[in-house]
C-alpha positions in Angstrom: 9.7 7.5 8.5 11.7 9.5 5.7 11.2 9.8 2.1 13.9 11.7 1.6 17.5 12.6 2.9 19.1 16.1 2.0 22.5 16.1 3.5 24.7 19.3 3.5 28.5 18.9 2.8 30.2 17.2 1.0 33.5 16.2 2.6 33.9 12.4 4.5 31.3 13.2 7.2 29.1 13.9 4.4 29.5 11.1 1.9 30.2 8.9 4.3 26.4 9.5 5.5 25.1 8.4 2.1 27.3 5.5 2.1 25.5 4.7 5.4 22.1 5.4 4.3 21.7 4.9 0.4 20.7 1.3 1.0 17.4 2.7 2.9 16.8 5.4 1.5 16.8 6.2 -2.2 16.3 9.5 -2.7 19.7 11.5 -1.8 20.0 14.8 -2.1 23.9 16.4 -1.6 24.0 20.3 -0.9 26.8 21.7 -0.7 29.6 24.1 -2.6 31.6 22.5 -5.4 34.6 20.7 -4.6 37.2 18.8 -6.8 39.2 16.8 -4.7 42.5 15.7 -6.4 45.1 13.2 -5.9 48.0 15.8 -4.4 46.4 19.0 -2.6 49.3 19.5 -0.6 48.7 23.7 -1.6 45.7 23.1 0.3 45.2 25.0 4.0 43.1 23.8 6.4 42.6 19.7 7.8 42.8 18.1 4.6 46.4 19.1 3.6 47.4 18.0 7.4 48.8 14.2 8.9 46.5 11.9 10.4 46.7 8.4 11.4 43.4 6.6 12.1 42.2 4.6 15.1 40.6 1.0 15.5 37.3 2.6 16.8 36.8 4.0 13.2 37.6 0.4 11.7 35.2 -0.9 14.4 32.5 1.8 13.4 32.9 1.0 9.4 32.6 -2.7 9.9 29.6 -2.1 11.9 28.3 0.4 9.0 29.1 -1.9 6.5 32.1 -4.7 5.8 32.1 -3.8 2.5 33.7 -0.3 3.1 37.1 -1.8 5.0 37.4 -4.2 1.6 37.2 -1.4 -0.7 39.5 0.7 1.4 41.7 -2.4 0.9 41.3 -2.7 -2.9 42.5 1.2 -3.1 45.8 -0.1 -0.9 44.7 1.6 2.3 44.2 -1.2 5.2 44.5 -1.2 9.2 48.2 -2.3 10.2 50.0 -2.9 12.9 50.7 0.3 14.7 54.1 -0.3 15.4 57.0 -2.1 13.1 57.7 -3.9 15.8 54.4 -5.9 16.1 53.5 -8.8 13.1 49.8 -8.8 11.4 48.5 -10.9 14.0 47.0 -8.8 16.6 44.1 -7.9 18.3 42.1 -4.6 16.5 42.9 -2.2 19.4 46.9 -2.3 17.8 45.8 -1.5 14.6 46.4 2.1 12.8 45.3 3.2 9.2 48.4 5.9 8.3 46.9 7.8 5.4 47.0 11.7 4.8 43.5 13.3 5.4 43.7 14.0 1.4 44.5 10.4 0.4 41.6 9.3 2.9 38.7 11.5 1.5 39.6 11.0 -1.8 39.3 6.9 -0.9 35.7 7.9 0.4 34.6 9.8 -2.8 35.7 7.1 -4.6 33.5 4.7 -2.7 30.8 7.3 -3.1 30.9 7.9 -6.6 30.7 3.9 -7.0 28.0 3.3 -4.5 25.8 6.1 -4.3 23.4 7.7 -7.0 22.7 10.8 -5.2 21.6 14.2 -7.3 24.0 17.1 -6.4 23.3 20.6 -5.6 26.6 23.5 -5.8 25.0 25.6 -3.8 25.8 27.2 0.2 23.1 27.3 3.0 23.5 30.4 4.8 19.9 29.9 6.8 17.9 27.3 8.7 15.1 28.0 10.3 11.8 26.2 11.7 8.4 27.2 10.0 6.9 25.1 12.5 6.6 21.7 14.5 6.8 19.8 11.1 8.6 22.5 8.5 11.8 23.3 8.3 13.2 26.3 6.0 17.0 25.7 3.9 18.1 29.4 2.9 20.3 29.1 -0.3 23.4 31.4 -1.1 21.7 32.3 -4.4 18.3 33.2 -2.9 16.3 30.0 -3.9 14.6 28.8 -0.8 13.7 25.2 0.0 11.0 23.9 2.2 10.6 20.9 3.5 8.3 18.7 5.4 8.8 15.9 8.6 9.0 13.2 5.3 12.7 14.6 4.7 15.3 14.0 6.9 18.0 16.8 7.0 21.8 15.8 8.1 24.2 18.6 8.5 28.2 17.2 7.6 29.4 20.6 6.9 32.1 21.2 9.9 32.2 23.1 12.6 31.6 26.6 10.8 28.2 24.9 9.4 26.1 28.2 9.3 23.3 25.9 10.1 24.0 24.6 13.6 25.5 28.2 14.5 21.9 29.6 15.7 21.3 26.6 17.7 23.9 26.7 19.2 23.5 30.5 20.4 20.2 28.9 21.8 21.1 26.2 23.7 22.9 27.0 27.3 24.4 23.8 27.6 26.8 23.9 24.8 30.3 23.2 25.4 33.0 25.1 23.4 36.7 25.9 24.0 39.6 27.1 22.2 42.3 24.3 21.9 45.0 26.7 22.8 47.5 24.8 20.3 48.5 25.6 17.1 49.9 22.9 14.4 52.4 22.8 12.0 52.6 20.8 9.3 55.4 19.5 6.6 55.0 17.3 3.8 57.6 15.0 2.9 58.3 12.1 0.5 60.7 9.3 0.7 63.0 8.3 -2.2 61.4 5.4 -4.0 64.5 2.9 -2.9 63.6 3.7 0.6 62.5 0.9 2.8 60.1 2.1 5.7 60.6 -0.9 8.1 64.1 0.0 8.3 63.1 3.3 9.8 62.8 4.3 13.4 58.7 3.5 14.7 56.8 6.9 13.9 54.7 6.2 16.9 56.7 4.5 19.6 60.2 6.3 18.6 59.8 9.6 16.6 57.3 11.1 18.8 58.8 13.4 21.5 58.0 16.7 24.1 60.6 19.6 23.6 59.2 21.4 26.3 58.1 24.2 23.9 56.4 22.3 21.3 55.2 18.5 20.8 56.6 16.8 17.5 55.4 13.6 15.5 55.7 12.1 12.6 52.9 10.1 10.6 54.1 8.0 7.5 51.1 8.0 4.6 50.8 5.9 1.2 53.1 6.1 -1.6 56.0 7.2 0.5 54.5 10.2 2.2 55.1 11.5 5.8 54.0 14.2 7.2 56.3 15.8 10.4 53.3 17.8 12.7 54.7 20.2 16.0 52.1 20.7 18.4 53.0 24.7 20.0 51.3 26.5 22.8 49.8 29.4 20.7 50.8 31.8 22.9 54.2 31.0 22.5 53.9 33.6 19.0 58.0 33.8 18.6 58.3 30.0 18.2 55.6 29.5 16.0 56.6 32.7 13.7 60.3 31.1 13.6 59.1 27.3 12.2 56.9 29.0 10.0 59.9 29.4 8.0 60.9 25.9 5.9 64.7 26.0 7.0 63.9 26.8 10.2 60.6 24.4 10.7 63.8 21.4 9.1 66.5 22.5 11.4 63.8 21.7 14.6 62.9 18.5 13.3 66.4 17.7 13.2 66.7 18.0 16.9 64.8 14.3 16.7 67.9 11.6 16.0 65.0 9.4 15.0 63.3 12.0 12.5 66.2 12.9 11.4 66.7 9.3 9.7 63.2 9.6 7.9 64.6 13.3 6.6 67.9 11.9 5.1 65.8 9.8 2.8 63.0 12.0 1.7 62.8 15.6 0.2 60.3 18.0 1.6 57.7 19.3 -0.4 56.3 22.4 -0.4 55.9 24.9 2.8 55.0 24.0 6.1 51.2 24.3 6.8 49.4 26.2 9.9 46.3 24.8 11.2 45.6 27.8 14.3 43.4 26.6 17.6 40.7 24.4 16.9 37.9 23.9 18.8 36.8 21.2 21.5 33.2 21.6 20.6 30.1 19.5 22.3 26.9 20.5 20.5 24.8 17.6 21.5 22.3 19.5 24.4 20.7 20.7 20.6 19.6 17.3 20.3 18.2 17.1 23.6 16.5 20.3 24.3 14.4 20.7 21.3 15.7 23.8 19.9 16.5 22.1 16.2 13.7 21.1 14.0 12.9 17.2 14.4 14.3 16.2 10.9 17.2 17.9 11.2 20.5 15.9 12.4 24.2 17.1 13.1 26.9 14.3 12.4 31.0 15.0 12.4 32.7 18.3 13.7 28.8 19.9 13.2 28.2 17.8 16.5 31.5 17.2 17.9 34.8 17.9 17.8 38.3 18.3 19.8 41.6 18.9 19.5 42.8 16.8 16.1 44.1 13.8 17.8 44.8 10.9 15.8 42.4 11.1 13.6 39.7 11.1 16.4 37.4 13.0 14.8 36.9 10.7 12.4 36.4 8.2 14.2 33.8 10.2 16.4 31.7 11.3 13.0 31.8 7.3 11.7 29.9 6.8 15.5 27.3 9.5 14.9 26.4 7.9 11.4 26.2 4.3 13.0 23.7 5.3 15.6 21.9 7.6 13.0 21.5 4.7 10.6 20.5 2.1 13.7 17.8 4.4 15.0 16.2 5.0 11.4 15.9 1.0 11.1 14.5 1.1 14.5 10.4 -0.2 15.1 10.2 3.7 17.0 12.8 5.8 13.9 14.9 8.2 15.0 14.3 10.2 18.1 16.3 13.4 18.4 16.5 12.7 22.2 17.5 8.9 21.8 20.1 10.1 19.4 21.7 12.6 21.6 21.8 10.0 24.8 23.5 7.8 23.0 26.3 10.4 21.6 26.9 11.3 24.6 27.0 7.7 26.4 29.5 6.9 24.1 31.9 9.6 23.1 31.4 12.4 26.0 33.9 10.9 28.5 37.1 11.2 25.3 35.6 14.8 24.9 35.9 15.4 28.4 39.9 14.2 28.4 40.0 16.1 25.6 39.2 19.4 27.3 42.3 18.6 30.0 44.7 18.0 27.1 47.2 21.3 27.3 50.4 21.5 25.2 53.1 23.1 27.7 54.4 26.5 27.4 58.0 26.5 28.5 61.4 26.5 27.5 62.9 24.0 24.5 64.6 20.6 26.1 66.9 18.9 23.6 66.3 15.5 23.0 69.5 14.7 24.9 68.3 16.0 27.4 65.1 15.0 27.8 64.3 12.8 31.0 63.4 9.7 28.7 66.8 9.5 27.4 69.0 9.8 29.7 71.6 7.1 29.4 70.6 4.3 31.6 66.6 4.7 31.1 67.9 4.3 26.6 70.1 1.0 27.7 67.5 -0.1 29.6 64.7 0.2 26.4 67.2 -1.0 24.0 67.9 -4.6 26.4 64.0 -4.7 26.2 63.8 -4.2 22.8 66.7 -6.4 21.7 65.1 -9.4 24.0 61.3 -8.5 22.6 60.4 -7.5 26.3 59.0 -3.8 24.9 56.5 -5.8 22.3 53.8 -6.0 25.7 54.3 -2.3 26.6 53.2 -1.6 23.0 50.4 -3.4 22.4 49.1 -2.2 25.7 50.1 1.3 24.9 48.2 0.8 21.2 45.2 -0.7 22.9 44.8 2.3 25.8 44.7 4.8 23.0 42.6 3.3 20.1 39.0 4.1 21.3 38.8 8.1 20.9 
């Protein structure tokens, strides 16, 4: 059905589409500005110099994709654990976690890419897309150059939620969905001290994550003895947010957590704290099914969907759109548009809908000793659990209830 795929981008959404297609189709065309991506970008803004962990569904989606990419993931020392110290290697996928940095994770993808695909490269920015007509379709290039192509060349657009490309379409289509997250993210890097021994730490997800009333804080350990610490605030509480903007300050808070404040006796902070202001919960999808785009043209990633950075969800949703892209292509029928967008939105639209409900509270700061969890007899109670092995139940269920966004 196609000849040729041009794909716009060139971050994981991307690159991970050639991975996905370069064994059916030769002929790979990358558009996109230049980027150098680089072992340490913590002076970065933006997603890729935030935390993430990363869920079994986007293990599930690679393995489907191709089994290859979890072993190469492996033989860069990045694999799926155990979500919690607490649990041993044996256990079913929904437990598992992959706790990278967003940098140290798309750099592990260009690396694959680089050894896997032979794609010709184009530094260049679309600022247009058009249709000419039922079987044209019209790339507008930064510099002026203009490229037409036919219904023989399949167009995928990885290039985020500010892709210029899907913004007309969108302006088009009445059934769009699009909200302001109403949370703002902070973001600290930190690095252990290369005698420190991680196990020995409190569990980043079962211990160090807590509410403070005013803000949500977690803590998401990485390779090579990086953590990043991440509070969740209500962006229209202005005065807290302008307050941990400031590294002193943005340490002090942390320190409120007993538990996080083990994991920052034994590392030194690097750098300053990073903002990442109200992202979107985005559902783009109706495109797909109200013919609007051009029939070779595709959205995959944050393009298509996205929501409130959870976990690494995102991810995991673009990994989804590239499986069912690459499934319909080697269908007997090829891709439909239509058949595309049904099954998007079969799979991910109820997570997007709990993400729309998902509201970080507004109110006034509760210490951690004084937060319901912890009084004394509820903390007895969880430690006799955990000192008999009773809690190890709670936390696979709790893993397994919140590994498929």
């Amino acid at each position: 059905m196609f000849k040729k795929v041009i794909i716009l981008g060139n971050g994981y959404s991307a690159q991970l589409a050639a991975i996905a297609l370069h064994p059916i189709i030769k002929d790979i065309t990358i558009v996109s500005p230049k980027k150098d991506l680089v072992a340490n970008p913590i002076d970065l803004r933006g997603q890729s110099a935030h935390s993430h962990i990363f869920l079994p569904r986007l293990q599930r989606e690679l393995l489907n994709i191709d089994p290859e990419i979890l072993q190469e993931l492996s033989e860069l020392g990045h694999k799926f654990v155990p979500g919690s110290n607490r649990l041993k290697q044996n256990v079913p996928m929904g437990c598992n976690r992959l706790f990278l940095t967003r940098w140290q994770f798309d750099l592990a993808i260009n690396t694959i890419f680089n050894k896997r695909v032979n794609a010709s490269c184009v530094n260049d920015k679309i600022v247009k897309m058009d249709k000419i007509d039922t079987t044209q379709t019209l790339l507008a290039m930064d510099s002026g150059r203009l490229i037409k192509v036919d219904n023989t060349t399949l167009i995928i657009d990885g290039m985020g939620t500010n892709s210029p490309c899907i913004l007309p379409f969108m302006k088009e289509c009445k059934d769009v969905i699009e909200e302001k997250g109403n949370v703002v993210y902070l973001t600290q890097f930190f690095q252990l001290s290369s005698s420190s021994d991680i196990s020995s730490l409190p569990d980043p997800i079962f211990d160090c994550a807590h509410n403070f009333g005013n803000a949500y804080i977690m803590l998401y350990p990485a390779n090579d003895l990086w953590f990043t610490v991440t509070i969740a605030i209500n962006d229209a509480n202005k005065p807290l947010i302008k307050k941990l903007r400031n590294s002193d300050s943005f340490y002090k808070y942390c320190k409120e957590s007993p538990h996080i404040k083990k994991w920052l006796k034994k590392s030194k902070m690097i750098g300053p704290n990073r903002i990442y202001i109200n992202p979107k919960n985005r559902w783009n999808v109706p495109i797909f099914q109200s013919g609007i785009a051009p029939p070779n043209y595709i959205a995959i990633g944050d393009a298509l969907t996205s929501m409130l950075p959870t976990l690494g969800a995102n991810c995991s949703f673009t990994a989804t759109h590239i499986r069912i892209l690459r499934d319909l292509i080697l269908s007997p029928k090829g891709l439909d548009q239509t058949i595309f967008a049904k099954q998007v939105k079969k799979e991910q639209f109820a997570f997007f809908q709990n993400a729309l409900e998902s509201k970080i509270q507004n109110g006034e700061f509760i210490s951690y000793a004084q937060a319901p969890q912890n009084r004394l007899l509820k903390r007895l109670k969880k430690l006799i659990r955990k000192t008999i092995g009773l809690d190890i139940k709670r936390i696979k269920k709790h893993l397994i209830d919140t590994s498929s966004l």
